[in-house]
Structure formats: structure tokens, C-alpha cells
N, C-alpha and C positions, 0 to 999 in steps of 0.2 A: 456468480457466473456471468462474463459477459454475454455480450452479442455471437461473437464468434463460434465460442463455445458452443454456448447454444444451435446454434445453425451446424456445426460439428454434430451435435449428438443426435439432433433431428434428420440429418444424413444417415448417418449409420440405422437406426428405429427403420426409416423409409425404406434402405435396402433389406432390413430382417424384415420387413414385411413383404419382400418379392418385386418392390420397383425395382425400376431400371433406372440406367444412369443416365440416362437422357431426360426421361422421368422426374427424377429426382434433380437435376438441369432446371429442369423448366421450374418447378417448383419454387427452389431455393435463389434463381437466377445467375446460375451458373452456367459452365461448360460443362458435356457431362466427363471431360478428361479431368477439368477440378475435380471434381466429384470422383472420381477415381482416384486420383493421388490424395485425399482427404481420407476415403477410406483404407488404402494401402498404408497410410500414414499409420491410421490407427489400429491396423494388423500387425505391423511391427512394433509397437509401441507395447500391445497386448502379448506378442510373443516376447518380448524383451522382461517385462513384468513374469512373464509363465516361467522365463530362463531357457528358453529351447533353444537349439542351434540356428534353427531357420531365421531366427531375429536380427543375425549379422547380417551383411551386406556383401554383394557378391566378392567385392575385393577382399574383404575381411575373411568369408570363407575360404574363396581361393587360395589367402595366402596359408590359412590354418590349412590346408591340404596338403599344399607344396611343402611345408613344412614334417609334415608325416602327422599331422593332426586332426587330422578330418573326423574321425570318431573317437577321440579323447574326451573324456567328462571334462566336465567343467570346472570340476574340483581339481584337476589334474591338472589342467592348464593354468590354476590360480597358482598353486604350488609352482610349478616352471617359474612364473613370473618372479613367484620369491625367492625362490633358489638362484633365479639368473640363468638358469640353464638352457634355455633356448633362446637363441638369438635372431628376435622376431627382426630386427632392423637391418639385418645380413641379405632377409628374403627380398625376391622383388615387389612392389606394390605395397611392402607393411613398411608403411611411414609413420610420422605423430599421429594424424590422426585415425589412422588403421588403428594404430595399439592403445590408444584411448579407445578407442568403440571394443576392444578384447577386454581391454582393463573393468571398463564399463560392464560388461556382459558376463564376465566369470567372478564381480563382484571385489578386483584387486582396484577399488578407487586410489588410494594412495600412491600408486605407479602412474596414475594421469599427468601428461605432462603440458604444462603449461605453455601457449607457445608467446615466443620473444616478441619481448613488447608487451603483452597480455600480464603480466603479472605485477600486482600493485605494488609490493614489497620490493620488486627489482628497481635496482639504481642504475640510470639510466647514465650512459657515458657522459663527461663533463664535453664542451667544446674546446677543441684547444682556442686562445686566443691569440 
């Protein structure tokens, strides 16, 4: 485990035990708004793990609403994905990486899409000379 790590887990320990993030600031020498977005971090991180809805991201859920999806399981939404049947990139705001963080989150990795440039396998255009 590095350093990082470590000072990660020792954050979160500090706040189950009732500090404050100021607190815990002074402690680990931080900000205590680091120390906020460090444990926020590892709140979605843990909901993403547990699979609950709340581990999306406001744009992610918004769009799964506007969509008619707001309380569809997650198994539901893996199925769509398969099927093709809703067409997440029609909506506003679900772009690549909206539908990668869904893909992610109902378990359909193989729909993650790689974005251009980013893929080792792709042949990169010649130059004309």
C-alpha cells in the first residue's frame, strides 16, 4: 500500500471515529475540502461496489431519468444495453463518457467505448505526403 493510500484510509478511520474535517485537515495536512472530496470519493466508490443507483453521477442519473429510467433495475438497464433498445446518445448530456460510467455501473463492460486516440489496436491515419 503506498503513502497515499494509507493517508486515504487513515482519513476515513478519523471521520468513523466522529472528527471533523477540519480536524482531520490539520492532522493529515490538508484542506479540510481535500478531505471532503477524498471521502466523497470513497462513498461512491463503495456505492459503485454495493451497485445502488446513488453511485451515478448527477449527469448519469439525470439522463437515466429523462430517459424514463429513473427506477429501473439495473439488470433492466444491462438488458436495454444488449438489446439496443434505448438510445442513450439521442438523450441530452449522455455522451461517451455518461454511457461508460451506466456500462460501468449495470455491469455491461464490453459496451465501454474507447475514445479516439485512446485505443492501442487503432491505426492511426497515414499522412498524406
Amino acid at each position: 500500500m503506498n503513502e497515499k493510500q494509507s493517508r486515504n484510509e487513515l482519513i476515513i478511520q478519523l471521520r468513523n471515529a466522529g472528527f471533523s474535517l477540519k480536524e482531520i485537515g490539520e492532522k493529515v495536512s490538508l484542506s479540510h475540502e481535500r478531505v471532503r472530496q477524498i471521502i466523497a470519493k470513497k462513498k461512491r466508490i463503495d456505492a459503485i461496489s454495493a451497485g445502488t443507483f446513488d453511485s451515478l453521477s448527477v449527469r448519469a442519473r439525470g439522463g437515466l431519468v429523462n430517459l424514463g429510467l429513473g427506477n429501473t433495475p439495473k439488470e433492466t438497464i444491462k438488458d436495454m444495453i444488449y438489446k439496443d433498445v434505448c438510445h442513450f446518445f439521442k438523450q441530452k448530456g449522455l455522451g461517451r463518457k455518461t454511457f461508460n460510467e451506466i456500462c460501468q455501473w449495470c455491469g455491461a463492460l464490453e459496451f465501454i467505448r474507447i475514445p479516439k486516440g485512446k485505443n492501442p489496436n487503432e491505426k492511426k491515419p497515414k499522412r498524406p505526403d
